[in-house]
C-alpha positions as CSV (number, residue, x, y, z in Angstrom):
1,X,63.2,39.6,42.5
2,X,59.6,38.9,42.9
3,X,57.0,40.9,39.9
4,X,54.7,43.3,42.2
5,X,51.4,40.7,42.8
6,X,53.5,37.7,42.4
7,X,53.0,35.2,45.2
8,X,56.6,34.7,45.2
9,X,56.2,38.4,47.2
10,X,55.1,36.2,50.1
11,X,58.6,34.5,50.7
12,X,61.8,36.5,51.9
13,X,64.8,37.0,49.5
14,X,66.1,33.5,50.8
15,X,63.4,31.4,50.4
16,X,63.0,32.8,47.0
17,X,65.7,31.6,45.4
18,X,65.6,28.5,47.4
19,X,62.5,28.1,45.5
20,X,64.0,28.9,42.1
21,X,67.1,26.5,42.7
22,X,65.2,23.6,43.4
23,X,62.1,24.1,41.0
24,X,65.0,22.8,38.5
25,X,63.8,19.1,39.5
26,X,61.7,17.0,41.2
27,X,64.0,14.3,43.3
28,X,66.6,15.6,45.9
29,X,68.4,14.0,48.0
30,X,68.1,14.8,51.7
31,X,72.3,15.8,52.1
32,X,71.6,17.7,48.8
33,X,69.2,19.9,50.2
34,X,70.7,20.7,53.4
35,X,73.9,21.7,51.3
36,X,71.7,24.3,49.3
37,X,69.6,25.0,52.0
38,X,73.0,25.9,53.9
39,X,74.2,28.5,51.2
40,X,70.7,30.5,51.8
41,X,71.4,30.6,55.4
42,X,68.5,28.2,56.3
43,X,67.6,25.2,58.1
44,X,66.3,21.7,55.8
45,X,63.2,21.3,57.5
46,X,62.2,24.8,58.4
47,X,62.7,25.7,55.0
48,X,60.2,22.7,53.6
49,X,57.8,24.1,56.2
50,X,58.0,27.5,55.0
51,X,57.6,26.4,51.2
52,X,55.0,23.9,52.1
53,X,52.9,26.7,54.4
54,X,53.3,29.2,51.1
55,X,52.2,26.1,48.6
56,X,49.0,25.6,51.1
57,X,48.0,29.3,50.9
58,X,48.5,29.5,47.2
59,X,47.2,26.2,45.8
60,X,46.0,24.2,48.7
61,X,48.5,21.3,48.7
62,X,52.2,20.6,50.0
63,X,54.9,21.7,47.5
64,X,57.4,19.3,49.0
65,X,57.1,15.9,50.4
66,X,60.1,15.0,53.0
67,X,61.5,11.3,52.6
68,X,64.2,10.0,50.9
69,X,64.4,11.4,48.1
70,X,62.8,14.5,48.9
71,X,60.1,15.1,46.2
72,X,59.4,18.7,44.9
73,X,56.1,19.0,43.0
74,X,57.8,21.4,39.9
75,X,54.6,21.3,38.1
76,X,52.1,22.7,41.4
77,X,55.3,25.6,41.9
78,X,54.9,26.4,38.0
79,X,51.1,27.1,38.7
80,X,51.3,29.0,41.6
81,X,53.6,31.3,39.7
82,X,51.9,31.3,36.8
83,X,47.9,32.6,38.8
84,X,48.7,36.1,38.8
């Protein structure tokens, strides 16, 4: 559950915790992430669009870069939910 301010307020309950589960490290691979993504009800590469958009609005850069593996930039999501 997001704190009251928190940008995580931005992203529904799904993405949240999408969020949290993959904050854990920084190289996924692709079948990985669909299997995750799948369990949260949402598609791969809507979901890294979503989390990417939210990263933009909150920090001004991509969260996630797509390719193989499929890098997560822990560090940028630890800032952006560490501001407020």
């Amino acid at each position: 559950v997001a704190v009251p301010g928190s940008p995580l307020e931005e992203l529904d309950a799904n993405h949240q915790s999408l969020l949290k589960r993959i904050m854990i490290q920084e190289n996924w691979d692709r079948k990985s992430l669909q299997v995750i993504c799948k369990e949260y009800g949402l598609m791969t590469d809507g979901a890294i669009e979503t989390l990417n958009e939210w990263s933009f609005r909150n920090a001004n850069s991509p969260l996630i870069e797509d390719g193989d593996p499929i890098f997560v930039d822990t560090n940028l999501a630890q800032e952006i939910l560490n501001v407020r």
